[in-house]
C-alpha positions as CSV (number, residue, x, y, z in Angstrom):
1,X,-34.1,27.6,41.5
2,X,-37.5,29.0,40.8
3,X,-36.0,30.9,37.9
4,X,-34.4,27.5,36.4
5,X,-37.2,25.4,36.6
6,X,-39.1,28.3,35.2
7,X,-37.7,28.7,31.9
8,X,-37.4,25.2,31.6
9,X,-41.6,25.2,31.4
10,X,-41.4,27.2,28.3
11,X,-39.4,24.5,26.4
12,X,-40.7,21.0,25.6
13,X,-38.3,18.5,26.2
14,X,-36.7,20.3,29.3
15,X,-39.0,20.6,31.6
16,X,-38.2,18.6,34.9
17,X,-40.5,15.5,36.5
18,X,-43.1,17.0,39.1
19,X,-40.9,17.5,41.9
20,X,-41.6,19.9,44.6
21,X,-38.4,21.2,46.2
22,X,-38.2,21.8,49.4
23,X,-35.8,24.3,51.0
24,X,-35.0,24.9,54.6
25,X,-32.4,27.1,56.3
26,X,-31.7,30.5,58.5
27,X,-31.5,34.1,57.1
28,X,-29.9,36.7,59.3
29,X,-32.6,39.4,60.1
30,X,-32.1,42.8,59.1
31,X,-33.5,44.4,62.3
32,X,-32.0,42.2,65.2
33,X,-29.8,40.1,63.4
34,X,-30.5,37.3,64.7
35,X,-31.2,33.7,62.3
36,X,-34.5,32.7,61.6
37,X,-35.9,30.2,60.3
38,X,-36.8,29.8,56.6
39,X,-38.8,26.9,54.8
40,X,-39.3,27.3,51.0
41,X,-41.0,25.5,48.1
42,X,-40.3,25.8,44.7
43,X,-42.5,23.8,42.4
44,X,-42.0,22.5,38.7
45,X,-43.3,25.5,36.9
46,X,-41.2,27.8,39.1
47,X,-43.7,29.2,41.6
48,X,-41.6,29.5,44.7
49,X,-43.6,30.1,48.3
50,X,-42.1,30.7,52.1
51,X,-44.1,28.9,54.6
52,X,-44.2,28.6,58.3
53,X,-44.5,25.2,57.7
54,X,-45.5,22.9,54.7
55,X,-46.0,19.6,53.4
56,X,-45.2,17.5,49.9
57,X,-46.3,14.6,48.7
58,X,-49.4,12.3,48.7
59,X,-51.3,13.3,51.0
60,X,-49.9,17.0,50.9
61,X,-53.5,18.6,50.9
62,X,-54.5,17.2,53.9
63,X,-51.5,17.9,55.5
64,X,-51.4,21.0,54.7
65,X,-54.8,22.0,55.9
66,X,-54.3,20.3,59.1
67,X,-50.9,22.6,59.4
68,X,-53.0,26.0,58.5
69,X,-55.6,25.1,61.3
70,X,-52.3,24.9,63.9
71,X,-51.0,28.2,63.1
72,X,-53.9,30.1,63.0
73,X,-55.2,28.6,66.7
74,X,-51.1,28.9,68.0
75,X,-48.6,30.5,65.8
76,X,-45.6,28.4,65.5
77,X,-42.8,31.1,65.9
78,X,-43.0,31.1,70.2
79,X,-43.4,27.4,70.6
80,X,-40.8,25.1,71.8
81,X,-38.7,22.3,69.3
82,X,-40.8,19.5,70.9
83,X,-44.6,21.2,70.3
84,X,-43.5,21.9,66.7
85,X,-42.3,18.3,66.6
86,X,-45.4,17.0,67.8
87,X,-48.0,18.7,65.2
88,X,-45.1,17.7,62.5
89,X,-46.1,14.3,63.2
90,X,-49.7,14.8,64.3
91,X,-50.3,16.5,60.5
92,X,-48.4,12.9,59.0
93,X,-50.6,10.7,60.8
94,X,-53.9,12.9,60.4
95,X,-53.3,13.1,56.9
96,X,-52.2,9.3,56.4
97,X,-55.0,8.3,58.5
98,X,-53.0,5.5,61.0
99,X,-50.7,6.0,63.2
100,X,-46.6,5.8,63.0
101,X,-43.8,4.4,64.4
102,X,-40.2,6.0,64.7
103,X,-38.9,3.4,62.5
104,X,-41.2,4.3,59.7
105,X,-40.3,8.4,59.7
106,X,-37.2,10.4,59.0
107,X,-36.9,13.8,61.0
108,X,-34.6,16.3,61.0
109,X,-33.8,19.8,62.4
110,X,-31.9,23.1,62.0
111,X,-31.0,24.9,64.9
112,X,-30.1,28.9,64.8
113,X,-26.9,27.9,67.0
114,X,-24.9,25.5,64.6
115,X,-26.8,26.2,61.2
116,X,-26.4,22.7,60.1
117,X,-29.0,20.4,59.3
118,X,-28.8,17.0,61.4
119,X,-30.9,14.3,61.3
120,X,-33.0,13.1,64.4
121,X,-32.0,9.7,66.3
122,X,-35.0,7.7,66.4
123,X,-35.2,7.8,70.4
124,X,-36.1,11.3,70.2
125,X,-38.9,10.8,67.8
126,X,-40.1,7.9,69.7
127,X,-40.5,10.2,72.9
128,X,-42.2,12.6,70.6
129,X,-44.7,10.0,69.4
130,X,-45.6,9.0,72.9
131,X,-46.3,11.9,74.0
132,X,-48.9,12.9,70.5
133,X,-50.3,9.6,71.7
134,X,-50.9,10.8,74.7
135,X,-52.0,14.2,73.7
136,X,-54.7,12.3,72.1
């Protein structure tokens, strides 16, 4: 993808809108393995980035800096689906400056065990908004 939307930055007329892709998966380790987790971005002008986590959009910036601050005091890779959850949507609302409900966000997951991406019921997001609030 980085390749494509490379090339096309070297022709006028081809290039696509500003969109920042966002890829996420598992790779099977070379030394164990095992799957693990992979989140890439790949931007218009082809610069493609892993991350350990990332953010698009608006307020992407803020997000993201809110992120980076996370991992460097805890890194991400030992803590549990709900913790990682829970700074997910503690970067949204830092960076949108309010607070959310589950009705107003779309989460989703990929777990090593079925490889499939599957979108989280609203219930579950719901407990892990109470419990941010309650971090708080």
């Amino acid at each position: 993808m980085g390749d494509k939307a490379q090339v096309r930055t070297q022709h006028a007329g081809i290039r696509p809108m500003g969109v920042v892709s966002v890829y996420i998966g598992f790779d099977e380790s070379d030394e164990t393995g095992e799957w693990v987790p992979q989140i890439w971005t790949v931007d218009p002008a082809g610069f493609v980035c892993g991350h350990f986590a990332t953010a698009v959009g608006k307020k992407y910036v803020e997000a993201s800096a809110y992120l980076e601050k996370r991992q460097k005091a805890t890194p991400f890779d030992g803590l549990s689906e709900k913790d990682i959850a829970m700074i997910a949507l503690s970067a949204l609302q830092n960076a949108m400056g309010t607070s959310v409900k589950a009705s107003d966000v779309e989460m989703g997951r990929c777990r090593a065990a079925s490889r499939a991406f599957e979108r989280i019921p609203n219930s579950e997001v719901e407990e892990w908004l109470t419990a941010v609030a309650e971090a708080d």
